[in-house]
Chimera marker file (.cmm) of the C-alpha trace (Angstrom):
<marker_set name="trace">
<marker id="1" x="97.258" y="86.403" z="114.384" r="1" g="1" b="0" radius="0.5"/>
<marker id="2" x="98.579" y="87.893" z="111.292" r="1" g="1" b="0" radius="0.5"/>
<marker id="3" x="97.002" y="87.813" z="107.556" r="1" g="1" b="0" radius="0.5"/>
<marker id="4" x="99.383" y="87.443" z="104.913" r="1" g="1" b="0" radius="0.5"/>
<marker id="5" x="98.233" y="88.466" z="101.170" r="1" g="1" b="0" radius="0.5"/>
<marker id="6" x="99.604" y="88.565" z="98.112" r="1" g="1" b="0" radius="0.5"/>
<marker id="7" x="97.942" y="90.035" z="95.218" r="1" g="1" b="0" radius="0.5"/>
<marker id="8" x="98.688" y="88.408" z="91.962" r="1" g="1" b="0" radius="0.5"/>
<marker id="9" x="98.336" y="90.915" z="88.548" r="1" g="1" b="0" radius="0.5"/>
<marker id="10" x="98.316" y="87.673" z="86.012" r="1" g="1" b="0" radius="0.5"/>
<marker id="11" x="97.752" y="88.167" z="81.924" r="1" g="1" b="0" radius="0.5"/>
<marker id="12" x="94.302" y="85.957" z="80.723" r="1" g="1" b="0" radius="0.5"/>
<marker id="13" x="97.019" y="84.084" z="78.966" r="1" g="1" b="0" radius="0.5"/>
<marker id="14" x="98.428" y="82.724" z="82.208" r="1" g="1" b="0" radius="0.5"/>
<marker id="15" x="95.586" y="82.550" z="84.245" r="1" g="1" b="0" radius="0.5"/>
<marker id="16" x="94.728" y="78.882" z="84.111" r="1" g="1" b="0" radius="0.5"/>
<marker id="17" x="98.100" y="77.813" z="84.140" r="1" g="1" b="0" radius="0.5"/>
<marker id="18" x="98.228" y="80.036" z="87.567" r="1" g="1" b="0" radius="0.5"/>
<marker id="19" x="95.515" y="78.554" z="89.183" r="1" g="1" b="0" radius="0.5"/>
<marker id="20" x="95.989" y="75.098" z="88.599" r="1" g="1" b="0" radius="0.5"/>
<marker id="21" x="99.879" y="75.962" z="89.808" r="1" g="1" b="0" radius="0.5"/>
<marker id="22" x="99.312" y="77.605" z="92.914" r="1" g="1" b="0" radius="0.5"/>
<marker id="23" x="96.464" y="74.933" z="93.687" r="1" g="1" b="0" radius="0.5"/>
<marker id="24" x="99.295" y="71.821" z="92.643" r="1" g="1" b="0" radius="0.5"/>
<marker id="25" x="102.273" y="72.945" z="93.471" r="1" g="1" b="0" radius="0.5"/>
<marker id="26" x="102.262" y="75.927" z="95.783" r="1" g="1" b="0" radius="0.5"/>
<marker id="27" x="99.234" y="75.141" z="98.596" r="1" g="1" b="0" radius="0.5"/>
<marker id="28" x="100.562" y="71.543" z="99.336" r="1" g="1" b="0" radius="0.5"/>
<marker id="29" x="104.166" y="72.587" z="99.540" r="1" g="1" b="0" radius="0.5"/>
<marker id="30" x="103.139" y="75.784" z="101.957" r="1" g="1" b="0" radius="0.5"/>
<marker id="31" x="100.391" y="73.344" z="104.640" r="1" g="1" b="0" radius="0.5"/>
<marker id="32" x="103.499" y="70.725" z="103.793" r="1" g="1" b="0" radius="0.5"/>
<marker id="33" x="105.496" y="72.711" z="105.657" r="1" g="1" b="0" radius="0.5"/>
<marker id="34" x="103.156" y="73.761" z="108.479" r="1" g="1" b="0" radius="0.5"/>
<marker id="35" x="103.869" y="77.369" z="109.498" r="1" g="1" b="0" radius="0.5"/>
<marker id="36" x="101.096" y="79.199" z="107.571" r="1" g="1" b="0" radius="0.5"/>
<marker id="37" x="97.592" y="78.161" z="107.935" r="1" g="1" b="0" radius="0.5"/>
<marker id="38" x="94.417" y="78.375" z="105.963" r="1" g="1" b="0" radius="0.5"/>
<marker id="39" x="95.453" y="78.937" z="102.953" r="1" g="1" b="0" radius="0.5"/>
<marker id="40" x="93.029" y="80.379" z="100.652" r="1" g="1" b="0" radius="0.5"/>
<marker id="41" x="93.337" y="81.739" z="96.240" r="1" g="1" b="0" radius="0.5"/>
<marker id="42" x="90.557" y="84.278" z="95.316" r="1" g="1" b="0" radius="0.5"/>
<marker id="43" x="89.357" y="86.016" z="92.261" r="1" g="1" b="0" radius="0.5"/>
<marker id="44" x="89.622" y="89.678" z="92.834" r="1" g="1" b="0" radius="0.5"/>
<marker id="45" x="86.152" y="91.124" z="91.472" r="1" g="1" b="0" radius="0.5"/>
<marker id="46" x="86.619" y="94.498" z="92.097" r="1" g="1" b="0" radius="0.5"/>
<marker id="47" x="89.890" y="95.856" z="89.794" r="1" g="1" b="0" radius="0.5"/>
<marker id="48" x="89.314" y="93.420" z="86.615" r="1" g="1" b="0" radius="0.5"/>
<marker id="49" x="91.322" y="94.752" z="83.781" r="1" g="1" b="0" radius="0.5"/>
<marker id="50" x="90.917" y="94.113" z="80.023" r="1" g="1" b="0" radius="0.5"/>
<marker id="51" x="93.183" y="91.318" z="79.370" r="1" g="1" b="0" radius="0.5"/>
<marker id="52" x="94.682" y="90.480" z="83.065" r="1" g="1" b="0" radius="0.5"/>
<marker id="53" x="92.950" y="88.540" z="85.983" r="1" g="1" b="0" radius="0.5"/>
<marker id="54" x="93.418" y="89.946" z="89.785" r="1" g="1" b="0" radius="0.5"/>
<marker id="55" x="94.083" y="87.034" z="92.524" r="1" g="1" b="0" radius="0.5"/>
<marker id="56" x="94.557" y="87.587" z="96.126" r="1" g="1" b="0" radius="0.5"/>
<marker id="57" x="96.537" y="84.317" z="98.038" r="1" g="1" b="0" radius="0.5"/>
<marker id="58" x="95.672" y="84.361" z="101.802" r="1" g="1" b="0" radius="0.5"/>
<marker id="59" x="97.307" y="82.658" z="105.141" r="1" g="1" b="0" radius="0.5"/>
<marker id="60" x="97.088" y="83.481" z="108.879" r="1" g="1" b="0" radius="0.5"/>
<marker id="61" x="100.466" y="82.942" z="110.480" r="1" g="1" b="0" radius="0.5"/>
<marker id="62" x="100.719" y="82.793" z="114.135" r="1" g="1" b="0" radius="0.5"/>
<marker id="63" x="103.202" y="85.835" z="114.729" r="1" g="1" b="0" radius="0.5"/>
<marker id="64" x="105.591" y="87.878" z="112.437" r="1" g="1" b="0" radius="0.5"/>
<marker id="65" x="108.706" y="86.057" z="112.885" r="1" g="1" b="0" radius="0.5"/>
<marker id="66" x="106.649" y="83.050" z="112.073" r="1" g="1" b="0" radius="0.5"/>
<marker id="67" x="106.636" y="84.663" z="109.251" r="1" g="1" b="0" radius="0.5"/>
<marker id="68" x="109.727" y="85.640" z="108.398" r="1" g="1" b="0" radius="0.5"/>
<marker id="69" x="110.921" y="82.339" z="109.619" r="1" g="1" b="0" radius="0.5"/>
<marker id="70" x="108.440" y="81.050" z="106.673" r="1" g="1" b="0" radius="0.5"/>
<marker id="71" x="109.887" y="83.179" z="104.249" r="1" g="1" b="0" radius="0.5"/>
<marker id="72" x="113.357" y="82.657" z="104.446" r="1" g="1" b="0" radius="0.5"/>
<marker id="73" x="112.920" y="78.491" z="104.527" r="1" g="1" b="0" radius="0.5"/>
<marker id="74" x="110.172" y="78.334" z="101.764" r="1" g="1" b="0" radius="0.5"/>
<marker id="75" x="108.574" y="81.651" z="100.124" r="1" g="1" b="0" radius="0.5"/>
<marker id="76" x="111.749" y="82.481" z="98.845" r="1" g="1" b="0" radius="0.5"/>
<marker id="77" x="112.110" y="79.329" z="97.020" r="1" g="1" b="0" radius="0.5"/>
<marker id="78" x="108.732" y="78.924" z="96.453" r="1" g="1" b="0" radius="0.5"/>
<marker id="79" x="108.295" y="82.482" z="94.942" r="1" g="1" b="0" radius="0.5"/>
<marker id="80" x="111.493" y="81.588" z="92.519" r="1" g="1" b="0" radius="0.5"/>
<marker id="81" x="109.725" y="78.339" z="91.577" r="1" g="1" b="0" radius="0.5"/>
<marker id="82" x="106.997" y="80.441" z="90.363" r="1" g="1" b="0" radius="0.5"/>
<marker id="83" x="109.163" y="83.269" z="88.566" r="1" g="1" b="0" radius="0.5"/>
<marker id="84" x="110.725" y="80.173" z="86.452" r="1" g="1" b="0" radius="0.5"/>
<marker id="85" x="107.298" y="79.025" z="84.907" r="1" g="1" b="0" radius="0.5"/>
<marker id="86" x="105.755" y="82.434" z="84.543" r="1" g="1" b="0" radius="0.5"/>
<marker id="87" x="108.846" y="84.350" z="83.916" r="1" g="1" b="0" radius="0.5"/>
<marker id="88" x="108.358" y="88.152" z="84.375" r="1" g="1" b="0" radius="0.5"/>
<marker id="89" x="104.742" y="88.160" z="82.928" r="1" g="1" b="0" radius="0.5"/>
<marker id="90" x="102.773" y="87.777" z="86.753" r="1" g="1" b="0" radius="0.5"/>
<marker id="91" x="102.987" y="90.736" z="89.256" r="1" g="1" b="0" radius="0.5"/>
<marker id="92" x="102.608" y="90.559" z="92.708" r="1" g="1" b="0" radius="0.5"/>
<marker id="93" x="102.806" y="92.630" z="96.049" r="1" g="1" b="0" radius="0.5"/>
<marker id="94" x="102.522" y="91.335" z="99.739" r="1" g="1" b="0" radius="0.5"/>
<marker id="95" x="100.474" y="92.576" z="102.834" r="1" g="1" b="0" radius="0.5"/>
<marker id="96" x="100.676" y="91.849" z="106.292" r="1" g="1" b="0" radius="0.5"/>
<marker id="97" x="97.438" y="92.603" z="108.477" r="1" g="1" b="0" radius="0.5"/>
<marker id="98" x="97.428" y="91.988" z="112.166" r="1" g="1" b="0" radius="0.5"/>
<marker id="99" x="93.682" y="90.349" z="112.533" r="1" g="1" b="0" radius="0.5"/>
<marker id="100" x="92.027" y="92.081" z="115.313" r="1" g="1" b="0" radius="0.5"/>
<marker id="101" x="88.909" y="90.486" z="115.709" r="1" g="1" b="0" radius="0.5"/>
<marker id="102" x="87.482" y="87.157" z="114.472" r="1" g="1" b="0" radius="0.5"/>
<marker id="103" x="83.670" y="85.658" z="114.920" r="1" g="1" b="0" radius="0.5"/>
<link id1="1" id2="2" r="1" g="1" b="0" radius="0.2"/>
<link id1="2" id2="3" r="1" g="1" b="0" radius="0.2"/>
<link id1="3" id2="4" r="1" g="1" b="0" radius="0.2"/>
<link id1="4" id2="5" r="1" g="1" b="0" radius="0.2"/>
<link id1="5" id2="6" r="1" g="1" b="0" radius="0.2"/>
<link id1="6" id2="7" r="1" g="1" b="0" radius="0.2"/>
<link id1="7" id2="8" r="1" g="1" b="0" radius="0.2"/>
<link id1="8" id2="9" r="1" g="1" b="0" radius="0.2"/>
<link id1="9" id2="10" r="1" g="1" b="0" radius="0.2"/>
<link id1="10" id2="11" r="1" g="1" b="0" radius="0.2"/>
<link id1="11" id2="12" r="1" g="1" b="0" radius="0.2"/>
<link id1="12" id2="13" r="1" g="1" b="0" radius="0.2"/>
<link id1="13" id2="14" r="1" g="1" b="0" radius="0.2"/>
<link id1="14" id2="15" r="1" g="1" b="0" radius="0.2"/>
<link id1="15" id2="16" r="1" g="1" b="0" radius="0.2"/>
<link id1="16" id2="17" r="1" g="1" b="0" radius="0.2"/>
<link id1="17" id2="18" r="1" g="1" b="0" radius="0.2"/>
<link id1="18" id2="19" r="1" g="1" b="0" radius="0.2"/>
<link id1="19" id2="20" r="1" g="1" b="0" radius="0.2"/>
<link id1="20" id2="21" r="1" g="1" b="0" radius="0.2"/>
<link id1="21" id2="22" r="1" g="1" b="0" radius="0.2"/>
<link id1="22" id2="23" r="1" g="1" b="0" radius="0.2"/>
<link id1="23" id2="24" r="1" g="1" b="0" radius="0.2"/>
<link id1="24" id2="25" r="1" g="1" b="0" radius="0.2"/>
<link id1="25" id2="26" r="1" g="1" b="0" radius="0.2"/>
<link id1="26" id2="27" r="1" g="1" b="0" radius="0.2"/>
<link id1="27" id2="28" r="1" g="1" b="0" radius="0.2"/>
<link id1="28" id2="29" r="1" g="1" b="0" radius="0.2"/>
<link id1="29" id2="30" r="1" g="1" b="0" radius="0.2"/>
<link id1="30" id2="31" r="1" g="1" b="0" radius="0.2"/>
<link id1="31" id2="32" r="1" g="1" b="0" radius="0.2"/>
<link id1="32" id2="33" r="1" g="1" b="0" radius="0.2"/>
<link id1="33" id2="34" r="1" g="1" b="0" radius="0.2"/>
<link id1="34" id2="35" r="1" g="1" b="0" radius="0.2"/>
<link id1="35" id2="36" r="1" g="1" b="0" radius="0.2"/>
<link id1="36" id2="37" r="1" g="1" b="0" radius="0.2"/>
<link id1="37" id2="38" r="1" g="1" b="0" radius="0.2"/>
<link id1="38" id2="39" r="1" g="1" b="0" radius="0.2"/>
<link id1="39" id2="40" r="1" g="1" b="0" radius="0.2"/>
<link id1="40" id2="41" r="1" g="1" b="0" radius="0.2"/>
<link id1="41" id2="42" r="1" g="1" b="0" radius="0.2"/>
<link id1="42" id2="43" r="1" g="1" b="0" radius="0.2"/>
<link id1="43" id2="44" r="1" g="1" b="0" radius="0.2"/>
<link id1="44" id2="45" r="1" g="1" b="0" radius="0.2"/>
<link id1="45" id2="46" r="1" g="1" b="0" radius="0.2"/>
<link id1="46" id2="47" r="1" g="1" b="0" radius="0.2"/>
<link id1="47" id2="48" r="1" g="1" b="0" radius="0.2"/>
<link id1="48" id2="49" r="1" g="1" b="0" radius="0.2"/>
<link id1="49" id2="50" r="1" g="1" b="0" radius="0.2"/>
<link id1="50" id2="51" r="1" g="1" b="0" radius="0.2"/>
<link id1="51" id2="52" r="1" g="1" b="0" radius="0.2"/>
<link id1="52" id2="53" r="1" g="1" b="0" radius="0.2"/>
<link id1="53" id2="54" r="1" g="1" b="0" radius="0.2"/>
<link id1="54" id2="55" r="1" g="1" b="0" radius="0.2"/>
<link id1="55" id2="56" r="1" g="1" b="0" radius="0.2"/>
<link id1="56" id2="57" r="1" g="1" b="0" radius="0.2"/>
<link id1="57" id2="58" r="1" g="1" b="0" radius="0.2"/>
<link id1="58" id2="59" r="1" g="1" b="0" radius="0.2"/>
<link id1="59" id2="60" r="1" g="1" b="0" radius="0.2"/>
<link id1="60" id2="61" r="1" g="1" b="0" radius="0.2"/>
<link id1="61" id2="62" r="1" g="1" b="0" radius="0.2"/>
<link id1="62" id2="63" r="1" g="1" b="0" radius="0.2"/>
<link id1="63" id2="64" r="1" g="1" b="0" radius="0.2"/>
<link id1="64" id2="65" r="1" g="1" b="0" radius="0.2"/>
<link id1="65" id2="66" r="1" g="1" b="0" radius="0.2"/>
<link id1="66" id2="67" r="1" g="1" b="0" radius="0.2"/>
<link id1="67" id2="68" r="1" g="1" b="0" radius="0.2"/>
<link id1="68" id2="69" r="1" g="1" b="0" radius="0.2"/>
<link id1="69" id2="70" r="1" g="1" b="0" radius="0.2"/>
<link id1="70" id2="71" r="1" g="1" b="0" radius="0.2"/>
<link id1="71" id2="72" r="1" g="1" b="0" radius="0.2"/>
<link id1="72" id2="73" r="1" g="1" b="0" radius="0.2"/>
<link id1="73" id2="74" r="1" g="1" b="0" radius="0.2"/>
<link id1="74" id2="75" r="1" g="1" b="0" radius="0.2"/>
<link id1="75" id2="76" r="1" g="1" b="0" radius="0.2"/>
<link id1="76" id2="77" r="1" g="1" b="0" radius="0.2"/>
<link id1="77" id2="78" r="1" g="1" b="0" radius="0.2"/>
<link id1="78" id2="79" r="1" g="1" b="0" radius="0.2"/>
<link id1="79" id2="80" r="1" g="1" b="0" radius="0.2"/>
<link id1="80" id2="81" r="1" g="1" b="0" radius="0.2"/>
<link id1="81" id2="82" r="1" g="1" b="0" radius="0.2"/>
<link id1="82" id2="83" r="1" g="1" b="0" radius="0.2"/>
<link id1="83" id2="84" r="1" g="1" b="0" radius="0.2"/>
<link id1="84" id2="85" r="1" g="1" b="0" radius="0.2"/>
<link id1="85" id2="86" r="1" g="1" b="0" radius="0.2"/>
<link id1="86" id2="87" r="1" g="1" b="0" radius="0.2"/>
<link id1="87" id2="88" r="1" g="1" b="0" radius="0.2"/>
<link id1="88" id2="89" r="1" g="1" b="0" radius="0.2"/>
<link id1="89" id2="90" r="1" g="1" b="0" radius="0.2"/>
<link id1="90" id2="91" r="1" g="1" b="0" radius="0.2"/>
<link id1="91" id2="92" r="1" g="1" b="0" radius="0.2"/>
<link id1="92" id2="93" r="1" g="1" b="0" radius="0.2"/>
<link id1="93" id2="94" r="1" g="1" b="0" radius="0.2"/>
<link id1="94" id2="95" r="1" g="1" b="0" radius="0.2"/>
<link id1="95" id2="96" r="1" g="1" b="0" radius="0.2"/>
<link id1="96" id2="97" r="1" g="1" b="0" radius="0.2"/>
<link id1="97" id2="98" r="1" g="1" b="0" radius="0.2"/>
<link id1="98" id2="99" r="1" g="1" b="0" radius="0.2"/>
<link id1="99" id2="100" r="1" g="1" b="0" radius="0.2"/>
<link id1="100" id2="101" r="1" g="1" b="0" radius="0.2"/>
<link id1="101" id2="102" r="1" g="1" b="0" radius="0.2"/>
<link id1="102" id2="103" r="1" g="1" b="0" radius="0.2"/>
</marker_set>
């Protein structure tokens, strides 16, 4: 099973508008589609900035060329969706974890 994350660096300016997307437009059109699973949009705590928010968007994914398959038939287009209504003002950076043991 692999964890995909994406940590989101958004302004306070754009954080609302950021949630509300990625819970309206992004998380239906990504369990829509049926490859990733779980799907999950947290509040990083930890590394809170002075006038920027921290968000960490999780899904398990059965292997890594699930994945990639994933990525080339949505994330792209789903990650372009996103650059056209926040422009260049939200930073993000992807990790993929392999999980190694679960409850």
């Amino acid at each position: 099973m692999i964890l995909y994350n994406t940590t989101y660096h958004v302004p306070d300016s754009d954080a609302r508008n950021f949630v509300i997307w990625v819970h309206q437009v992004m998380l239906p059109q990504v369990q829509e589609y049926g490859e990733m699973r779980h799907g999950r949009l947290s509040r990083i705590l930890s590394h809170k900035e002075e006038g920027s928010e921290c968000f960490a968007l999780q899904f398990e994914v059965e292997s890594t060329a699930r994945l990639h398959h994933w990525f080339v038939k949505q994330g792209k287009r789903l990650n372009e969706e996103m650059l056209k209504a926040f422009e260049n003002r939200i930073l993000g950076f992807s990790t993929m974890m392999e999980v190694i043991t679960e409850d």
